[in-house]
KOLLO-371324 format. One line per 4 residues: number of its first residue (from 1); for each residue y negated, z, x of N, C-alpha, C, CB. Coordinates in steps of 0.05 Angstrom, whole numbers. Atoms other than C-alpha are relative to their C-alpha. Last residue first. Glycine has a CB too. Example, Ala and Ser with C-alpha at 12.3 -4.5 7.8 and 13.67 -1.06 7.14 Angstrom:
% residues 2
2 = 24,-1,-16,21,143,273,-22,14,-15,-9,-29,9; 24,0,18,90,156,246,-24,0,18,-1,25,-20 .
END
This chain:
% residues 82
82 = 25,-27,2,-132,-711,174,-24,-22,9,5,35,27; -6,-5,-22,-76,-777,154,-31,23,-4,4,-28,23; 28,-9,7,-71,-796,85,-1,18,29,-4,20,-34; 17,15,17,-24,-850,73,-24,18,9,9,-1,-34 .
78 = 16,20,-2,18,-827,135,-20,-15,-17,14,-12,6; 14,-7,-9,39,-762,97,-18,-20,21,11,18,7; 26,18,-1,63,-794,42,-17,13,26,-20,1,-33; -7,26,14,135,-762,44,-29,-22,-2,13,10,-34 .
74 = 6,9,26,119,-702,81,4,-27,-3,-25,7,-7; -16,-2,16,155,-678,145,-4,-8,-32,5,22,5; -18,24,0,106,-696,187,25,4,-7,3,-13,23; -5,1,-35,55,-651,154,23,-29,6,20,38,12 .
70 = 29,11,-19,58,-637,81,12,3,22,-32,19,1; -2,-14,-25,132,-629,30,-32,-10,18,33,-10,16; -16,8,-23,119,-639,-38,-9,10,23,2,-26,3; -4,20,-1,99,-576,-74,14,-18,13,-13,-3,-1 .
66 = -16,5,-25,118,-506,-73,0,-45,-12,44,26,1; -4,22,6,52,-471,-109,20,-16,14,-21,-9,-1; 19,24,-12,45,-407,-84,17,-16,-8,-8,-3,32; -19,19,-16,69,-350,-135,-21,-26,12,27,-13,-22 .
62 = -5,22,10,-1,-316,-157,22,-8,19,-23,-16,-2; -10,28,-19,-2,-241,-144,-2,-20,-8,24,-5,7; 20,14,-6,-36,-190,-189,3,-22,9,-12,11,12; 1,3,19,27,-149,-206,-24,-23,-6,1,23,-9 .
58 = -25,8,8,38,-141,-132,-3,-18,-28,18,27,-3; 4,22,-15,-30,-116,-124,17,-19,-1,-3,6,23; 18,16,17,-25,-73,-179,-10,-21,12,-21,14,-10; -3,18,18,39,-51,-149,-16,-13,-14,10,6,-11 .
54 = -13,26,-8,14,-42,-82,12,1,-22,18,-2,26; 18,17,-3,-42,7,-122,13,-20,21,-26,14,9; 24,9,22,-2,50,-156,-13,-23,8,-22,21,-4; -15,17,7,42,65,-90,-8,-14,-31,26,13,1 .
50 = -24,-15,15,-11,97,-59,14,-25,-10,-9,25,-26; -6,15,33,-51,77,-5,22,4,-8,-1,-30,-4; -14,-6,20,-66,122,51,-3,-13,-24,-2,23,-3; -4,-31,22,-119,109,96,25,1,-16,-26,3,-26 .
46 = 1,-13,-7,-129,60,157,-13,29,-13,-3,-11,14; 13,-14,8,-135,2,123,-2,26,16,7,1,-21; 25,18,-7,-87,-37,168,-20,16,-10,-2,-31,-12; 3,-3,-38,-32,21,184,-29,-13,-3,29,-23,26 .
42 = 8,-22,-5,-39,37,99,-5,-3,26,14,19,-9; 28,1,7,-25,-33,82,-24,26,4,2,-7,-27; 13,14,-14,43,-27,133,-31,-6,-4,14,-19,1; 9,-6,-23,62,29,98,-14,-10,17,12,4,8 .
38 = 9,-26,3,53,16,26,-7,12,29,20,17,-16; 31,12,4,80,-52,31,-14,14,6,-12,-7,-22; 10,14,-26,143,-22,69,-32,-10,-4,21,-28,7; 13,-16,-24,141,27,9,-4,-18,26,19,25,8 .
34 = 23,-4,10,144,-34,-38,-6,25,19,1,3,-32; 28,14,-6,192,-66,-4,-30,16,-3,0,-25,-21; -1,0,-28,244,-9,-9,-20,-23,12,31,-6,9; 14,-24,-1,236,7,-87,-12,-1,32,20,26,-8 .
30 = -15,-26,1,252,-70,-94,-10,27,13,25,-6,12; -12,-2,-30,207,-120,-119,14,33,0,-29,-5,28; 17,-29,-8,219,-141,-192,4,10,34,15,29,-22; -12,-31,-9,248,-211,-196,-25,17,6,21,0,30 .
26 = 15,-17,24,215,-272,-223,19,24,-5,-4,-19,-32; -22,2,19,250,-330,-184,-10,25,-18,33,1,15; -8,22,3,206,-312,-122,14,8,-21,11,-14,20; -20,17,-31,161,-254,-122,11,-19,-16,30,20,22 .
22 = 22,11,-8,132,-217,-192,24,-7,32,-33,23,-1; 1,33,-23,160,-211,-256,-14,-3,20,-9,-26,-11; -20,16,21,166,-145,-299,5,-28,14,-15,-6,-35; -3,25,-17,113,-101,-252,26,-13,-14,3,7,34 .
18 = -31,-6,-3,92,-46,-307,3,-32,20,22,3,-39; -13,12,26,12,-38,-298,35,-6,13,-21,-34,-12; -5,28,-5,-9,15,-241,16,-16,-18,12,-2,24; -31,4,-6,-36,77,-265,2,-33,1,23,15,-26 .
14 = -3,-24,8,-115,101,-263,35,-3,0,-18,6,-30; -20,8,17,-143,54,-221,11,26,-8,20,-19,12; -8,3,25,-210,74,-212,17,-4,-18,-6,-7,-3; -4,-40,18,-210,94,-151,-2,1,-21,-22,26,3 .
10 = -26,-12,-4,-202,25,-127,4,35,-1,7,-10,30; -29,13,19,-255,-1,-169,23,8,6,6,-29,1; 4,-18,17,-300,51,-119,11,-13,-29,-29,7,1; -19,-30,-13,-267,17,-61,-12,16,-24,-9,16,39 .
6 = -35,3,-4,-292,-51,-78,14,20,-3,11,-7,25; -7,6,33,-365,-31,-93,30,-4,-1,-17,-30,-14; 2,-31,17,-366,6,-24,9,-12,-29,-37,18,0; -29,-29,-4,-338,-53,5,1,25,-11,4,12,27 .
2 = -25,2,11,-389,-95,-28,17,12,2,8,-16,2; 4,-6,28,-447,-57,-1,23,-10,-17,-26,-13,-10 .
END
């Protein structure tokens, strides 16, 4: 039931908003990513997604957070062990 609800928001998009900042340092991705997105999200889905809808996904993104470093390479990572 969700998936159906999902997929009937995704027919709804009507054009994909203007992408002005998105990836690292707040570059636009290039014409050539965005079809790779396009292809490779189309192999998993296994339909045709348009290019409308990897930019609204794009445009959607949150940069991940680049804190200090975790693991044994982090600076406190002995204070707080798993």
């Amino acid at each position: 039931m969700k998936k159906r609800i999902q997929n009937e928001k995704r027919k709804g998009l009507e054009s994909a908003p203007e992408v002005k900042s998105a990836g690292a340092g707040g570059r636009a991705p290039s014409e050539g990513f965005v079809k790779y997105l396009q292809m490779v999200t189309s192999e998993i889905e296994g339909r045709r997604v348009s290019r409308e809808e990897i930019l609204a996904v794009i445009a959607r993104q949150r940069s991940i957070h680049k804190g200090k470093g975790t693991g044994d390479n982090g600076s406190q990572s002995d204070e707080h062990p798993p």
